[in-house]
CHARMM internal coordinates of N, CA and C (Angstrom, degrees):
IC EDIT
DIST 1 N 1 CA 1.4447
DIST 1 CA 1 C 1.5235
ANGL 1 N 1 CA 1 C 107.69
DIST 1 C 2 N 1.4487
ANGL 1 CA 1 C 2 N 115.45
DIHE 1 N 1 CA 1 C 2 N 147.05
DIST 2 N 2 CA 1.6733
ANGL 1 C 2 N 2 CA 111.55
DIHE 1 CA 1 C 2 N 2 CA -174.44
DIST 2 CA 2 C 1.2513
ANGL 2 N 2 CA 2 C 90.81
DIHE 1 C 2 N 2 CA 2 C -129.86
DIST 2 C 3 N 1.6377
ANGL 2 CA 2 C 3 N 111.12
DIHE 2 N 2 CA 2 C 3 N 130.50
DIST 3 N 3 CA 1.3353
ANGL 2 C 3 N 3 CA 122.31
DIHE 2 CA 2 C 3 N 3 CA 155.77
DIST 3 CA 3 C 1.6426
ANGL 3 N 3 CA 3 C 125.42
DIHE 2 C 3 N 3 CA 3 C -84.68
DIST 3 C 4 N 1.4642
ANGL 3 CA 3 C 4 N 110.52
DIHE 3 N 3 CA 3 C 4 N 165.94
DIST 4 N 4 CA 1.4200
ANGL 3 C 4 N 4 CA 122.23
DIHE 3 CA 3 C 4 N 4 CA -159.20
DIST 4 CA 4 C 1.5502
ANGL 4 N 4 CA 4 C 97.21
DIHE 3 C 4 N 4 CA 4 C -131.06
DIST 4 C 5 N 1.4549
ANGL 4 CA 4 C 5 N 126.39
DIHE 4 N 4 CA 4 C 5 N -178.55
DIST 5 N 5 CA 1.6021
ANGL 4 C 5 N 5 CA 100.32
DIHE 4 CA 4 C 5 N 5 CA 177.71
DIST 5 CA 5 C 1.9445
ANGL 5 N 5 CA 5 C 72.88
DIHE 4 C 5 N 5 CA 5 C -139.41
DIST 5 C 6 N 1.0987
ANGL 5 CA 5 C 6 N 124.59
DIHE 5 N 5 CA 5 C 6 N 156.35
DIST 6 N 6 CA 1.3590
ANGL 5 C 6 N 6 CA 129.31
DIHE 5 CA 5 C 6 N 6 CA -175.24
DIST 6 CA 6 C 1.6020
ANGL 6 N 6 CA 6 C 117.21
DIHE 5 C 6 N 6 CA 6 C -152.90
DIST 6 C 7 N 1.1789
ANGL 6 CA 6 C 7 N 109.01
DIHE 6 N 6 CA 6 C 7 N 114.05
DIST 7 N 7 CA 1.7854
ANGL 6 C 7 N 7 CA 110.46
DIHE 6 CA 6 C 7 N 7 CA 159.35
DIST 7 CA 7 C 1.1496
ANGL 7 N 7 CA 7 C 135.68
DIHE 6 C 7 N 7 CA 7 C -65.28
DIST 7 C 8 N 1.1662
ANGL 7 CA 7 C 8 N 127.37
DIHE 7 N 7 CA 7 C 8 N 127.65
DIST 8 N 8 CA 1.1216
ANGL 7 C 8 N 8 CA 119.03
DIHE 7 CA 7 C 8 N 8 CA 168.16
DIST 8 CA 8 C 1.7622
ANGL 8 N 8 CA 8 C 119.09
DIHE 7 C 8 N 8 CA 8 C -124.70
DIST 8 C 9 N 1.7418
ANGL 8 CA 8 C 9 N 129.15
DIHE 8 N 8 CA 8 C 9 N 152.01
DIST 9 N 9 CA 1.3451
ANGL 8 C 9 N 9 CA 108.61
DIHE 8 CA 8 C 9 N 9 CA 173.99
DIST 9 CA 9 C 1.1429
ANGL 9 N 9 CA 9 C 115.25
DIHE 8 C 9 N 9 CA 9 C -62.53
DIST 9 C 10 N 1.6130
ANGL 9 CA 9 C 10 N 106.18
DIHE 9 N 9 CA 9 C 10 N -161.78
DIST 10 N 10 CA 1.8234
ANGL 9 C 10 N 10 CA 108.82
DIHE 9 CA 9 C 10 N 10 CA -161.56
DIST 10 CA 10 C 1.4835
ANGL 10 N 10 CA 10 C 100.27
DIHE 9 C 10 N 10 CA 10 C -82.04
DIST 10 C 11 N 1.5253
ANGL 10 CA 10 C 11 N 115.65
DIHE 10 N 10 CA 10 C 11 N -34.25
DIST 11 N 11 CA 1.8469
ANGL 10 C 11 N 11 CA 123.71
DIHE 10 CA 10 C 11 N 11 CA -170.51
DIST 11 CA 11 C 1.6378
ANGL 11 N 11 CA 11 C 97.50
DIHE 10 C 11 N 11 CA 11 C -43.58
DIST 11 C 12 N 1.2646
ANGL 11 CA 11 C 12 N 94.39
DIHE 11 N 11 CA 11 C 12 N -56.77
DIST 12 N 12 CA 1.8100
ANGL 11 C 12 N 12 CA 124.33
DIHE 11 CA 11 C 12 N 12 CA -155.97
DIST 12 CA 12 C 1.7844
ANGL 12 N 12 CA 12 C 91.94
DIHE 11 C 12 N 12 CA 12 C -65.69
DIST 12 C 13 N 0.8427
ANGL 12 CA 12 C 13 N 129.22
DIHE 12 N 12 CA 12 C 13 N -60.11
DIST 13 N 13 CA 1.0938
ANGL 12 C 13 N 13 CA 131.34
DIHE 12 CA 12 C 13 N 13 CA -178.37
DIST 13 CA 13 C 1.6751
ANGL 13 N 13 CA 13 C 109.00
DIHE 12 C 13 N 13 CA 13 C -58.28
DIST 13 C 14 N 1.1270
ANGL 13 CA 13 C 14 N 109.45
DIHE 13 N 13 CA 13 C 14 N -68.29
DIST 14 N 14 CA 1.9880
ANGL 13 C 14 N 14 CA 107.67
DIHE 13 CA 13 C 14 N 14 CA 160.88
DIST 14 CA 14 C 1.4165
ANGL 14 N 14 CA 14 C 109.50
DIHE 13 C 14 N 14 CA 14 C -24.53
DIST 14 C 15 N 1.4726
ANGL 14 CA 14 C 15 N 116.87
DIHE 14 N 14 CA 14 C 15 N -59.34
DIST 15 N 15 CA 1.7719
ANGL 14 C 15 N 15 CA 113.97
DIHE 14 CA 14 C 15 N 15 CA -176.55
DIST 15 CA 15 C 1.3534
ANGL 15 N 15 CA 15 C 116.95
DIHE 14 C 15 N 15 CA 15 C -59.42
DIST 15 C 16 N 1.5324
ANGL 15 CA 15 C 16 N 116.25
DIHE 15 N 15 CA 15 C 16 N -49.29
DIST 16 N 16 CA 1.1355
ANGL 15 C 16 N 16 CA 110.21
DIHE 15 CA 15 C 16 N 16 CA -179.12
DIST 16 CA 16 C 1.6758
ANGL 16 N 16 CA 16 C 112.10
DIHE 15 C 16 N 16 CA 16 C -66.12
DIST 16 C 17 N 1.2781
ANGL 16 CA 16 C 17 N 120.49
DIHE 16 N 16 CA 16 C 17 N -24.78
DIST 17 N 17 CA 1.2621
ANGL 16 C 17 N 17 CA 106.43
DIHE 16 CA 16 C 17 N 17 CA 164.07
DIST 17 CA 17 C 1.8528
ANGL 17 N 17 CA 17 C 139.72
DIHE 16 C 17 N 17 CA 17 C -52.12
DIST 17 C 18 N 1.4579
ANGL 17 CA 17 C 18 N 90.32
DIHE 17 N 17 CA 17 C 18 N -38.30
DIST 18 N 18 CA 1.6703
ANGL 17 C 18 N 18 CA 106.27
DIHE 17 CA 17 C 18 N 18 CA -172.37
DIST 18 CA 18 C 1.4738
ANGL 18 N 18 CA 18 C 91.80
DIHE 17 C 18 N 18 CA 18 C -77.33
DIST 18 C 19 N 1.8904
ANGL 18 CA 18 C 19 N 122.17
DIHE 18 N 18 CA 18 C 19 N -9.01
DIST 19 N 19 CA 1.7563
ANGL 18 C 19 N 19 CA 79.32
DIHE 18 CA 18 C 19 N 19 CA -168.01
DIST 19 CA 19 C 2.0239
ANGL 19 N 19 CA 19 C 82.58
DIHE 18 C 19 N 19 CA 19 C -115.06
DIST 19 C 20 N 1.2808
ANGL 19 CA 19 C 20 N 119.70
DIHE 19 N 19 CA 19 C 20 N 44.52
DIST 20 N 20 CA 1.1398
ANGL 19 C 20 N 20 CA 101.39
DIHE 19 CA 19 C 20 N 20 CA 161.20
DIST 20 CA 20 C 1.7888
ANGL 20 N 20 CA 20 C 109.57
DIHE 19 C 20 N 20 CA 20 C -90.43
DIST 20 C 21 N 1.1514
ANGL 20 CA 20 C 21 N 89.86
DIHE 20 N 20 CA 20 C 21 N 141.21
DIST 21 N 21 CA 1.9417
ANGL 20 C 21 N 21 CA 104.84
DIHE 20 CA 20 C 21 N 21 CA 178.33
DIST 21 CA 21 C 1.7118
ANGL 21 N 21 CA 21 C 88.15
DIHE 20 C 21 N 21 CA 21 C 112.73
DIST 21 C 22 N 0.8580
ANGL 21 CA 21 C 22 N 100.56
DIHE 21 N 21 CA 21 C 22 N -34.85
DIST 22 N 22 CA 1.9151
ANGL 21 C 22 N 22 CA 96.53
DIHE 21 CA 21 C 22 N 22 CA -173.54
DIST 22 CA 22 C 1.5509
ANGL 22 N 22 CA 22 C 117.15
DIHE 21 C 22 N 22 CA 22 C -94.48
DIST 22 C 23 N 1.6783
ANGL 22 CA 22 C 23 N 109.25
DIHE 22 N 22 CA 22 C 23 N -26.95
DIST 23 N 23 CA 1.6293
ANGL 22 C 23 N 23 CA 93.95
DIHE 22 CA 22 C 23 N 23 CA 166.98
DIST 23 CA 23 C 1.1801
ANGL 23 N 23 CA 23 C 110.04
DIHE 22 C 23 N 23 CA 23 C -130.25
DIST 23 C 24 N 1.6216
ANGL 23 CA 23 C 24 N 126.05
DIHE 23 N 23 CA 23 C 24 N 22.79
DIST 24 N 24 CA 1.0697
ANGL 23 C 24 N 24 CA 149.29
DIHE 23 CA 23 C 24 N 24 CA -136.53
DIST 24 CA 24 C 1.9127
ANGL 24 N 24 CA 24 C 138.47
DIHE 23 C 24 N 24 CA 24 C 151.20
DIST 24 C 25 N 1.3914
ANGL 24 CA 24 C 25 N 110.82
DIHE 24 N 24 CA 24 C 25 N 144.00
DIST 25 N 25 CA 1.3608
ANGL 24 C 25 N 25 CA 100.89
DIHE 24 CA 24 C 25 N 25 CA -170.76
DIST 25 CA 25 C 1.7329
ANGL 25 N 25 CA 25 C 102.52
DIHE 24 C 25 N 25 CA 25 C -91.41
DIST 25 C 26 N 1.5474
ANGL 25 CA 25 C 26 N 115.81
DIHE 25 N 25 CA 25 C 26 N -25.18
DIST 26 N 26 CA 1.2149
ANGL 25 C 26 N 26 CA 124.65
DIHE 25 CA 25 C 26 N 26 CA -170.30
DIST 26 CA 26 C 1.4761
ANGL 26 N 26 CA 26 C 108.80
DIHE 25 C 26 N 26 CA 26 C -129.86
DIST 26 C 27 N 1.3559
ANGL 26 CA 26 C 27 N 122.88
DIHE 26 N 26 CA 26 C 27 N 160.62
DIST 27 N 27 CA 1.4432
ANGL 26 C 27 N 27 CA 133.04
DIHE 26 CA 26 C 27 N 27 CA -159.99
DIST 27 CA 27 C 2.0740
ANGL 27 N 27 CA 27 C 89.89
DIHE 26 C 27 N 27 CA 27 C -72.08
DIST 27 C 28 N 1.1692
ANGL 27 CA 27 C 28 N 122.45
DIHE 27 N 27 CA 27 C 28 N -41.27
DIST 28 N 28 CA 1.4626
ANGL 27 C 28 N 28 CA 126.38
DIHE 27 CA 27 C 28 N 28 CA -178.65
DIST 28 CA 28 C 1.6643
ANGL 28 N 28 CA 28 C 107.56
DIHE 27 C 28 N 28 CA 28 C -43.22
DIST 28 C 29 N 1.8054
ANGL 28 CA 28 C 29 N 84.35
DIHE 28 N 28 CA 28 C 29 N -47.70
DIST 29 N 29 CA 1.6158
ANGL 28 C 29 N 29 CA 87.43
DIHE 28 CA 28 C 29 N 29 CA -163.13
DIST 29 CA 29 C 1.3397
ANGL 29 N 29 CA 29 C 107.38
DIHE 28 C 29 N 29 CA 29 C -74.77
DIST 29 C 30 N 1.4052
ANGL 29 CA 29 C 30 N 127.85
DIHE 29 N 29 CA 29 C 30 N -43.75
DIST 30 N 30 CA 1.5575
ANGL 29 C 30 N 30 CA 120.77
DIHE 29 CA 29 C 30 N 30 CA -176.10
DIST 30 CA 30 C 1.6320
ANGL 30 N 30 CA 30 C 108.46
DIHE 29 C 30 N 30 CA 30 C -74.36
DIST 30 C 31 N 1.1690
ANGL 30 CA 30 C 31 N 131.73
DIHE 30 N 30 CA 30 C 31 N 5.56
DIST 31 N 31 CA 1.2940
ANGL 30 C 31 N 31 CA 128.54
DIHE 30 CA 30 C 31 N 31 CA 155.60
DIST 31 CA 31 C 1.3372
ANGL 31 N 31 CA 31 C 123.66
DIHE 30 C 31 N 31 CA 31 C -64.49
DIST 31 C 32 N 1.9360
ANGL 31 CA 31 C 32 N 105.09
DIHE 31 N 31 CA 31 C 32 N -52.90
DIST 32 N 32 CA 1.2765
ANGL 31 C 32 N 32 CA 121.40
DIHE 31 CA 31 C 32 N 32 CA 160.38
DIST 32 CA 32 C 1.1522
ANGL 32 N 32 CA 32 C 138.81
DIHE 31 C 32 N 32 CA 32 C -21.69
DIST 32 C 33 N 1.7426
ANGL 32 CA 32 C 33 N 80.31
DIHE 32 N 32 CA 32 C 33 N -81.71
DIST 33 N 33 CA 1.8317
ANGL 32 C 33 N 33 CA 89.33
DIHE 32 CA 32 C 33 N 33 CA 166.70
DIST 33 CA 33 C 1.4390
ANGL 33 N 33 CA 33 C 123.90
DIHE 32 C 33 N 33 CA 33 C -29.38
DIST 33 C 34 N 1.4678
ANGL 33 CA 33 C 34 N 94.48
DIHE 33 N 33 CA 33 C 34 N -64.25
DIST 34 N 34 CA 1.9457
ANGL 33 C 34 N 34 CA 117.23
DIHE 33 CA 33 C 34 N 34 CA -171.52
DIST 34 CA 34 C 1.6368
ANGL 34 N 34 CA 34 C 97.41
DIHE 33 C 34 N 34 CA 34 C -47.56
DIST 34 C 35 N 1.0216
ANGL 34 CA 34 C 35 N 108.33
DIHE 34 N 34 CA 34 C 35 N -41.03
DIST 35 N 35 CA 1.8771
ANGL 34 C 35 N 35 CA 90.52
DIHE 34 CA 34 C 35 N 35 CA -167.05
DIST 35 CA 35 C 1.7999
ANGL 35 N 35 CA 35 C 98.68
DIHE 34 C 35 N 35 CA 35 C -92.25
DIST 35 C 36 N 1.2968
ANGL 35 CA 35 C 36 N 125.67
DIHE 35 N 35 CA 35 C 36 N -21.42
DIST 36 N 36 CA 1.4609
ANGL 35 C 36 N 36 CA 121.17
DIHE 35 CA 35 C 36 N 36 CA 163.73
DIST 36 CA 36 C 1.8089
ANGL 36 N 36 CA 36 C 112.24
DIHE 35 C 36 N 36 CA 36 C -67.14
DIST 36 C 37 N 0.8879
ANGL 36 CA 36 C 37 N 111.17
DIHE 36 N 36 CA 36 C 37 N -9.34
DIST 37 N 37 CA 1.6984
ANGL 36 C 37 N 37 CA 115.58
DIHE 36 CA 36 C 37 N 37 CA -174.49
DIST 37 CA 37 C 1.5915
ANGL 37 N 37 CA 37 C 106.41
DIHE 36 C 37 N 37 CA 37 C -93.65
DIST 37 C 38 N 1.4547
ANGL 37 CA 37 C 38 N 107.67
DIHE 37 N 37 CA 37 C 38 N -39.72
DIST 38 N 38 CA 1.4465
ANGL 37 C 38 N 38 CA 133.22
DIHE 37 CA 37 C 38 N 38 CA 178.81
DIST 38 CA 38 C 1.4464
ANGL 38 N 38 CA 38 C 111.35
DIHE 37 C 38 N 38 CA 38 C -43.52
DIST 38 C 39 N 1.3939
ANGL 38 CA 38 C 39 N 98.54
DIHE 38 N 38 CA 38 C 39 N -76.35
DIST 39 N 39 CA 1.4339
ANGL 38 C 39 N 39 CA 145.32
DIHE 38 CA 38 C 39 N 39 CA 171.53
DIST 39 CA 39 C 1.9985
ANGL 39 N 39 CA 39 C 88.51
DIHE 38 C 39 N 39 CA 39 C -36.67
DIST 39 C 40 N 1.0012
ANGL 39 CA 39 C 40 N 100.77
DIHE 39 N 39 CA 39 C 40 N -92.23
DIST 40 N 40 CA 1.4574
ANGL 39 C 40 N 40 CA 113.18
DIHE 39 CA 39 C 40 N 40 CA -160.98
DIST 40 CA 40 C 1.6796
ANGL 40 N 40 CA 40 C 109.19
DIHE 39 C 40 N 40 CA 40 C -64.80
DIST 40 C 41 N 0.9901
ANGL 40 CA 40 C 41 N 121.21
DIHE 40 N 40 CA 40 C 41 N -10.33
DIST 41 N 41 CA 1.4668
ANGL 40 C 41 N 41 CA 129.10
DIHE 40 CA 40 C 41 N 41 CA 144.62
DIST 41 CA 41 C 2.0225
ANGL 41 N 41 CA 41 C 131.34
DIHE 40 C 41 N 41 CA 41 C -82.27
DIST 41 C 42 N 1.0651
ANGL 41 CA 41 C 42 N 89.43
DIHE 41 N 41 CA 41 C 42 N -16.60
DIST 42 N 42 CA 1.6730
ANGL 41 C 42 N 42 CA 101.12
DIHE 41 CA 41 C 42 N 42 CA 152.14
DIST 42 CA 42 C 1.4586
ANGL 42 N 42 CA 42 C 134.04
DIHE 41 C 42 N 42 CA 42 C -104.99
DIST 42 C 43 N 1.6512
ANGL 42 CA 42 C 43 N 95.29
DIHE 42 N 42 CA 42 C 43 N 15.04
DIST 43 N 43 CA 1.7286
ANGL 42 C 43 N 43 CA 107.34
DIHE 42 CA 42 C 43 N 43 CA 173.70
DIST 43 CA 43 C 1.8069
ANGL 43 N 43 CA 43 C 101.27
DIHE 42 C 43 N 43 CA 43 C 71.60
DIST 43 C 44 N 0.8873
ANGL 43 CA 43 C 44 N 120.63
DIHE 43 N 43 CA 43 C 44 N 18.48
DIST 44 N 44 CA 1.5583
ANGL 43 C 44 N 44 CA 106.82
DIHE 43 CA 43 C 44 N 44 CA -168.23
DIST 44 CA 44 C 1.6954
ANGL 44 N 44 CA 44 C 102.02
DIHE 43 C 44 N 44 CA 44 C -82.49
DIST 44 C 45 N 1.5284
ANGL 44 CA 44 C 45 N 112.96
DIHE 44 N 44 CA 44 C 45 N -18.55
DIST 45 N 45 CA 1.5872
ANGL 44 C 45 N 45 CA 103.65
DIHE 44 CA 44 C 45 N 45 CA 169.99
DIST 45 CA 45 C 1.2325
ANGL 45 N 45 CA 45 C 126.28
DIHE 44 C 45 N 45 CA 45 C -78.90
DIST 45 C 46 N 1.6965
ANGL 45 CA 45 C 46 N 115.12
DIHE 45 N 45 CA 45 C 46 N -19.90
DIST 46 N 46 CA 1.5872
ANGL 45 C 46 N 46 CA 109.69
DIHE 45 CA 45 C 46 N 46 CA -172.14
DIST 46 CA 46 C 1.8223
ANGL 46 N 46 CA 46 C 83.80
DIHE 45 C 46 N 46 CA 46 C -89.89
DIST 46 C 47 N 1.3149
ANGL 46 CA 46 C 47 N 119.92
DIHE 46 N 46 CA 46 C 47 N -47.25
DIST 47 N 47 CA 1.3495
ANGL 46 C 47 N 47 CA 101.42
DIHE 46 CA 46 C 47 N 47 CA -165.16
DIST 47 CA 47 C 1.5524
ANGL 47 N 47 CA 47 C 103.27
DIHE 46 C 47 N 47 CA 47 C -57.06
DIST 47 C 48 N 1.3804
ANGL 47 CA 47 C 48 N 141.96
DIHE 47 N 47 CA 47 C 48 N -40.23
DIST 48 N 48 CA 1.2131
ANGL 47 C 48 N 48 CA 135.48
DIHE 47 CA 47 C 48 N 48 CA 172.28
DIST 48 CA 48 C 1.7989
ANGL 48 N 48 CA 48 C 98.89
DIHE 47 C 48 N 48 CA 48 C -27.49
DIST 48 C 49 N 1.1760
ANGL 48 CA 48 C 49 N 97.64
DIHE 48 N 48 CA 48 C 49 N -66.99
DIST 49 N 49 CA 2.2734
ANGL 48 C 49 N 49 CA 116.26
DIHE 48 CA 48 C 49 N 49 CA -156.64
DIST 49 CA 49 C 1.7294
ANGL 49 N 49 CA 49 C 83.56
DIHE 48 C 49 N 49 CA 49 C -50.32
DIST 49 C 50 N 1.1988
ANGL 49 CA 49 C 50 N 116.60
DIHE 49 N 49 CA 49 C 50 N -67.17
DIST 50 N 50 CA 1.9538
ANGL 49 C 50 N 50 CA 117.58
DIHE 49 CA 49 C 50 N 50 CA -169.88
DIST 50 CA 50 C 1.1229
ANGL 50 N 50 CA 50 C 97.36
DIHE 49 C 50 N 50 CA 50 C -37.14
DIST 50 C 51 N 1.6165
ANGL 50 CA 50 C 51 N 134.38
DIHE 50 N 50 CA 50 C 51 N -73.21
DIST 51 N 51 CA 0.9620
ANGL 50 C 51 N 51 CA 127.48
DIHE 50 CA 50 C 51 N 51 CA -170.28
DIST 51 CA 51 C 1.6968
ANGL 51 N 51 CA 51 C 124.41
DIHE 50 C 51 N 51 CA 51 C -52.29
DIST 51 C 52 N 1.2509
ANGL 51 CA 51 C 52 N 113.19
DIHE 51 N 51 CA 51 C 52 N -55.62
DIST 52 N 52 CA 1.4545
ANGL 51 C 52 N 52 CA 123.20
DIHE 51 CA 51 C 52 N 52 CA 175.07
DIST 52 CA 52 C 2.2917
ANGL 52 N 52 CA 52 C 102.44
DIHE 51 C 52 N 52 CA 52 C -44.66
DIST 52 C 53 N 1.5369
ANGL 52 CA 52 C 53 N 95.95
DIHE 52 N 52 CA 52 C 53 N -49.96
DIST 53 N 53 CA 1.5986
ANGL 52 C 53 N 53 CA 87.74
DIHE 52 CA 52 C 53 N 53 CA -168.59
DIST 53 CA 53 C 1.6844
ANGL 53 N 53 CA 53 C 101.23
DIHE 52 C 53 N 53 CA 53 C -70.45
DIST 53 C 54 N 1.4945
ANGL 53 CA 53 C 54 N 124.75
DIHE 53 N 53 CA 53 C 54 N -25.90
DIST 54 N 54 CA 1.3585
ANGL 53 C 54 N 54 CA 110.05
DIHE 53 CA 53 C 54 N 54 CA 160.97
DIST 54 CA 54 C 1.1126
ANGL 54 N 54 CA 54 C 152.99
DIHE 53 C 54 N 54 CA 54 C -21.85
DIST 54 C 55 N 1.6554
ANGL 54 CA 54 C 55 N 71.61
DIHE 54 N 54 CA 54 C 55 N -60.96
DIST 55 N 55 CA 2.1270
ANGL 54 C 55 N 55 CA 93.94
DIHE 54 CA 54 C 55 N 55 CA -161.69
DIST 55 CA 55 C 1.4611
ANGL 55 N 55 CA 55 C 82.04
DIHE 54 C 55 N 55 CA 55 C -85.06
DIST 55 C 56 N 1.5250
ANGL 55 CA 55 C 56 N 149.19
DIHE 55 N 55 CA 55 C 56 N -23.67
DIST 56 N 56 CA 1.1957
ANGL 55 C 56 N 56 CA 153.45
DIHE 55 CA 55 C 56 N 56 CA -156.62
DIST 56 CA 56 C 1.6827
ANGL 56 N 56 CA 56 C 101.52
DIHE 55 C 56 N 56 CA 56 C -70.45
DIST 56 C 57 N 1.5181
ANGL 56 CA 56 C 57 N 105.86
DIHE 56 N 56 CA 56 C 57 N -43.46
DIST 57 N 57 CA 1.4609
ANGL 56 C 57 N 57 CA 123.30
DIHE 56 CA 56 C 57 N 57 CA -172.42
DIST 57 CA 57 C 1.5746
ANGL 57 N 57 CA 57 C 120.21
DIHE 56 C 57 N 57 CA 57 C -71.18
DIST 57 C 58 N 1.1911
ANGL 57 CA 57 C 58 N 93.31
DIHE 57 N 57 CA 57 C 58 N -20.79
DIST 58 N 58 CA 1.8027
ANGL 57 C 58 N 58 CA 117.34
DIHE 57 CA 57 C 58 N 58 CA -174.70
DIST 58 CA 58 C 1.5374
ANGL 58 N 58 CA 58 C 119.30
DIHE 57 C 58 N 58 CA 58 C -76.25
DIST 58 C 59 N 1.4849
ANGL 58 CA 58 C 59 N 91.48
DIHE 58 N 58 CA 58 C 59 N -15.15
DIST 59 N 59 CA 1.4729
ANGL 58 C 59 N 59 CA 102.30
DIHE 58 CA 58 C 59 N 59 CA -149.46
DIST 59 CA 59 C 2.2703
ANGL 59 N 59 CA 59 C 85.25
DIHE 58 C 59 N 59 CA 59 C -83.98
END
COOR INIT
IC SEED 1 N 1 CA 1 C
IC BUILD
């Protein structure tokens, strides 16, 4: 796993606080989540898989 180091303002930082225990045990983890939810709510994982089974087909 590779870490990143990230800012956020004070609001943003307040939110991610209230939702630790709820999307997460630690401020790392409910960041996580949030950008894996992001991610996977903008299709960016199946379009990842299309692409991957593509270029897979090419070969």
């Amino acid at each position: 796993m590779k870490t990143i180091l990230v800012s956020f303002p004070e609001g943003i930082f307040d939110t991610i606080l209230s939702l630790k225990g709820e999307m997460g045990e630690s401020k790392s983890e409910v960041v996580r989540n949030i950008v894996i939810a992001y991610l996977s709510e903008q299709g960016f994982f199946s379009k990842m898989r299309i692409r991957g089974i593509a270029s897979k087909k090419g070969r």
